[in-house]
N, C-alpha and C positions, 0 to 999 in steps of 0.2 A: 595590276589590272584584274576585274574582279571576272570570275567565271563563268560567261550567261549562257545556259542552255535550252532550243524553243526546244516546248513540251506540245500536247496536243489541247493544253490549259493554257497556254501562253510562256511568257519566259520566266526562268527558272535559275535564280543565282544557285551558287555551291552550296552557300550555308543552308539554304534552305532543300535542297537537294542531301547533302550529309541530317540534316535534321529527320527528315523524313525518313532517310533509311535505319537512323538512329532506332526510332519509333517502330518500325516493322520488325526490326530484329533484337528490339530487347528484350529481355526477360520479363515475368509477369512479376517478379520483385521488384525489377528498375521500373514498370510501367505502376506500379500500386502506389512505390515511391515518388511520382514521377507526379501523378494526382493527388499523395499527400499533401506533398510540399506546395499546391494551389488555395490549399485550406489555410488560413491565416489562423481563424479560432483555433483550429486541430496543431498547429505548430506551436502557435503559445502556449494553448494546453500541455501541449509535449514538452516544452523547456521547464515547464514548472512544475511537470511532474518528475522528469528528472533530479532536478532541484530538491525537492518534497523527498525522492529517494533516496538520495543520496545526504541528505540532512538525517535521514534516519539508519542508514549502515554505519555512518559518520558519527552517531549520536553519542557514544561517550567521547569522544573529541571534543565535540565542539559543546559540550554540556561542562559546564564550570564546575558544578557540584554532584557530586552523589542524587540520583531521584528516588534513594530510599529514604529511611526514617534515620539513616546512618551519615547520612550527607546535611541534614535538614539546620537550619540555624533557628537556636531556638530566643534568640532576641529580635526575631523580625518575625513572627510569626503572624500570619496573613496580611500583611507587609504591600504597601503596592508597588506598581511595578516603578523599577529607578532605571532612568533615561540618562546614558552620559550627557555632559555636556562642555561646550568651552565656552561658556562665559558665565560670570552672575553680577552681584554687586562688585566681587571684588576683582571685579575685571575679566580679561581675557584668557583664555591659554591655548597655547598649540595644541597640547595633548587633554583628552576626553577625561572626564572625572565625572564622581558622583562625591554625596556629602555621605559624610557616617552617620550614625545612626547611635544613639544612647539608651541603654533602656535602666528607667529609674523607678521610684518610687513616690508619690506626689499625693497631698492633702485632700487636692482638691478631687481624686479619684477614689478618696478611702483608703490610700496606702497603699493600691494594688499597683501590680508593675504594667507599666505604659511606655512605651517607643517614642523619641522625640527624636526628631532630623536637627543634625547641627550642622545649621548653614557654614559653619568658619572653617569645617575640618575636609578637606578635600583628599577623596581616593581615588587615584590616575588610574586610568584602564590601563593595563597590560595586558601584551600577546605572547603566544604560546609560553605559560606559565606555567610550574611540577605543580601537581594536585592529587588530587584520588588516582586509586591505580584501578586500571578498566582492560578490559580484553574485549577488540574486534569481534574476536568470534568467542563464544563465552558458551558452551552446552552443558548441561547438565539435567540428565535426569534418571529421575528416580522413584521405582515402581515402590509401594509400602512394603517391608521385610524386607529379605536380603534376596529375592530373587532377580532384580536387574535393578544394574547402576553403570552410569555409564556419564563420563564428564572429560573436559577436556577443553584446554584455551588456549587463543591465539595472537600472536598480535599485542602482546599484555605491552602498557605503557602508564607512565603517569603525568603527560603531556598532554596540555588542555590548551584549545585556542586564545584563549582572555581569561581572565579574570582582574581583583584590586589585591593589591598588598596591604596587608597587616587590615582588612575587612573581606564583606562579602560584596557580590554585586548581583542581583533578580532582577531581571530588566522585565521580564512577566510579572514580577514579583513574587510572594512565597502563599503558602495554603495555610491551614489550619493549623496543622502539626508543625509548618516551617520549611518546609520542601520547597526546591525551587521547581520554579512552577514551569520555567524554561526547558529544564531539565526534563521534569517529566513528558514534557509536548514532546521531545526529538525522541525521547525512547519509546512515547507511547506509537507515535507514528511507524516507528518500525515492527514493535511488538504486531500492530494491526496489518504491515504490510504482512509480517511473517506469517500471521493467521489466513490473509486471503488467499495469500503464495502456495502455503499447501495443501488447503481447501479446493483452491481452483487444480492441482497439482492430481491430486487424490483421483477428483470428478472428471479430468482430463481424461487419464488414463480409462477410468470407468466407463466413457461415454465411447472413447474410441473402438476400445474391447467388445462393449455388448452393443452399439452401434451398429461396430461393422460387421460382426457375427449374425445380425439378423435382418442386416439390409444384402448381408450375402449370398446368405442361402433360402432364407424368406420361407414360407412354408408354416410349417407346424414351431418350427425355433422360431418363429420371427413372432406367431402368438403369444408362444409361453412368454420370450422376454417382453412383450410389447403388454403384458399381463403384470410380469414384475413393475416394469417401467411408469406404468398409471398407479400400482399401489406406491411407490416410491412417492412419485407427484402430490399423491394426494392425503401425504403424511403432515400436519400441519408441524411447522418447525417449532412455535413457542410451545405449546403441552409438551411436546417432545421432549423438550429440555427442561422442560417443569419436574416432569417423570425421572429424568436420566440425571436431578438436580439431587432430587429425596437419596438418588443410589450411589452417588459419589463418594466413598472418605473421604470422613476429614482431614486425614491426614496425609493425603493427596499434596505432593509440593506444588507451587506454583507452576513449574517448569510439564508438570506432568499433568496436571487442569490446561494448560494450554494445546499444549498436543491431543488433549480428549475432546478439545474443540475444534480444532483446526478437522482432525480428521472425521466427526460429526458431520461437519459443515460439508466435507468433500461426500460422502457418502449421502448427505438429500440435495446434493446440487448436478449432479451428475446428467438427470433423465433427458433437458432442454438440449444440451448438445447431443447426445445419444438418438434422438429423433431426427435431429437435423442431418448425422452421422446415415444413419439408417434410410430415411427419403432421398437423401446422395447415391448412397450405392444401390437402391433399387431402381435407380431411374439409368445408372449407369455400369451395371452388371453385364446386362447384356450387348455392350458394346463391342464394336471388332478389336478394338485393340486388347479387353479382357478376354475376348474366346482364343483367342489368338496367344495370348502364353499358356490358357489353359491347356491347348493345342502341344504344346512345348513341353506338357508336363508340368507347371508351375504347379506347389500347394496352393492351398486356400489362403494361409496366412500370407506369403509372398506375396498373393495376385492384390491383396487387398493393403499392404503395407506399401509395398515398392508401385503398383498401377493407381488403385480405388482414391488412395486416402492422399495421394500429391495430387489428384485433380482439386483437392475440396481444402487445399493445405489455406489459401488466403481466408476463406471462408470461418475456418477452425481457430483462426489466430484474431481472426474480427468477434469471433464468440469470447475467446479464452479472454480478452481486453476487457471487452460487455462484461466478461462476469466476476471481476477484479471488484466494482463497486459494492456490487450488490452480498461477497462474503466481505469487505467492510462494513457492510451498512449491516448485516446480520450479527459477527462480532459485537458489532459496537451498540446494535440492539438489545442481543441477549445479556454483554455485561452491566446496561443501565438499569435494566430492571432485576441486575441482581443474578443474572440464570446462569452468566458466560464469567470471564474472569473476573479476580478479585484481587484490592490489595494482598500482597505489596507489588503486583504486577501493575505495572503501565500502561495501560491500554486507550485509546480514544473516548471507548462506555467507559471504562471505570473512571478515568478525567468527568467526563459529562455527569455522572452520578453526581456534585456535588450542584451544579448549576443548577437542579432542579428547588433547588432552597430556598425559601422568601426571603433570608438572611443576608445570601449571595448575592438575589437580586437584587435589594436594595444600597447593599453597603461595597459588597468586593464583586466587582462586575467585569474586573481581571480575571475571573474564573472562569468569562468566556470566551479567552483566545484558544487552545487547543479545539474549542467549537467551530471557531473561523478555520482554523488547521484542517478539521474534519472535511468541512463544506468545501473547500478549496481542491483538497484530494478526491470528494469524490467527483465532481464537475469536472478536473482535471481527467480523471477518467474516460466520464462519460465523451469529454470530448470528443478526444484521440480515437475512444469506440468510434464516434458516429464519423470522425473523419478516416478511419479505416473502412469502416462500412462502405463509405462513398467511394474509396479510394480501389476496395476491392475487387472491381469491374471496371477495369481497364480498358475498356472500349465503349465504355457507356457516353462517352463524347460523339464517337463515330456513327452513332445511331440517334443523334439529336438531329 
């Protein structure tokens, strides 16, 4: 029998009754998540960018070959991409195959070596296959001379999800040099996450710190940083890197040009959260429940760590989302034109570096799937940003 209660709104079952209280007493995580999960676009976004993530922590797994010049097969060279399949003329099969591949020498080409697909010779996909040996977590780096080195790996295996026995299989197909092209999209994707991770990372910490420092005490500190804060802003980022490009060694490893970008990146992205930081705790400094530890004796840092900065925590975490895209799109800017990484690193820009070619575009037009990769990550972003944002102001219903 169902539980009906009159209200001074009329009758009132249980569920709707426990729902309600549900609502009043939850947390403002369970209420943020609560108007996520209403966003259809913001949820899809969100399974694909998990997806997109985890294809890139995962990326020597599920990458069949080497994405260096050490992996690369040099008789399919820019090669298109090979689509298993079960069936052709000569019938069906249960299990997925692709045709090999020959590379010969022929008349009608001037004797040069040319690639021909042999429809007869079938190579069945296989899973979890031994192949290259790869490490989960793989660090190394290394300043020029002998003053700091530092390396160390984890995870090490040589178990790959698929590949073909006794061939190869590019389902993206291969580049110039021969590299699979699959390969290099799951690494490149991660390289670029790693870039925004510590970028945004870096600019986090920065914004919090000089943020709260000068939306706390305000005054003569809140000009000077609020003086540093505009020159920052108004640093353009490409000369920047123009400049900070001529000063590089060359013989800077790859490992070690990555990290001088990453934390670049962190240090001119900083100021947008720092202001928002800062317009927070001056509107909400002088509230009772701040005078009131300071009453208690609280520091400064405590009142602004443990009071200030959890009023403004959903807020911070809808920025730190928002600005995931934008050090992708900056990475993958400065490596296309050359400013940001470079072979033999993986990166999104350095992928895109080659589609800019009339070459590409007319003959090998597989050179722009890691492009679709791109577009899909950062949309995928932007998403889940705007459905955070919405999702941030948990009571923005109740005042419709």
């Amino acid at each position: 029998m169902t539980d009906i209660t009159e209200t001074p709104g009329g009758l009132e079952s249980a569920s709707e009754r426990k729902r309600k209280e549900a609502y009043f007493t939850a947390s403002q995580t369970q209420l943020i998540w609560a108007r996520f999960r209403k966003n259809r676009s913001a949820m899809i976004a969100g399974a694909v960018l998990v997806v997109l993530v985890l294809m890139g922590i995962f990326a020597p797994f599920l990458s069949p070959y080497d994405p260096t010049i050490a992996g690369r097969n040099k008789d399919y060279e820019n090669g298109a991409p090979q689509i298993p399949m079960f069936w052709d003329h000569n019938g069906f099969s249960a299990r997925p195959f692709i045709y090999g591949v020959e590379r010969t020498r022929s008349i009608e080409t001037n004797f040069r070596w040319v690639t021909k697909i042999n429809t007869e010779e079938r190579l069945y996909l296989e899973f979890f296959v031994d192949g290259w040996e790869y490490s989960l977590i793989d660090f190394n780096f290394d300043m020029p001379g002998d003053s700091f080195d530092l390396q160390f790996k984890l995870f090490t295996s040589t178990t790959h999800l698929f590949g073909v026995r006794d061939g190869k299989i590019h389902i993206f197909g291969t580049d110039a040099s021969g590299k699979d092209i699959f390969s290099r999209t799951l690494h490149a994707i991660y390289t670029s996450l790693a870039v925004g991770t510590i970028g945004v990372f870096i600019a986090f910490i920065m914004a919090l710190v000089i943020g709260g420092v000068s939306g706390y005490y305000g005054g003569w500190i809140d000009s000077v940083l609020q003086m540093i804060t505009d020159a920052v802003r108004t640093v353009p980022a490409i000369p920047l890197f123009m400049a900070l490009a001529a000063f590089v060694p060359q013989e800077w490893s790859s490992e070690t040009r990555f990290f001088f970008i990453s934390i670049i990146l962190g240090f001119i992205g900083w100021p947008t959260l720092a202001r928002r930081v800062r317009t927070h705790l001056l509107s909400e400094r002088n509230q009772e429940y701040v005078l009131a530890a300071q009453l208690c004796g609280a520091p400064a840092n405590h009142v602004i760590r443990r009071h200030l900065l959890p009023s403004f925590t959903s807020y911070i975490i809808v920025d730190l989302v928002i600005s995931f895209p934008y050090m992708v799109l900056s990475e993958t800017a400065l490596s296309f034109i050359g400013l940001g990484l470079k072979d033999p690193v993986n990166s999104l820009g350095v992928l895109l570096q080659n589609v800019s070619k009339a070459d590409v575009l007319l003959n090998y037009q597989w050179y722009f799937i890691p492009a679709v990769f791109f577009i899909v990550l950062v949309l995928a972003f932007v998403f889940v940003g705007d459905g955070l944002r919405d999702a941030a102001d948990p009571y923005a219903d109740t005042r419709k």
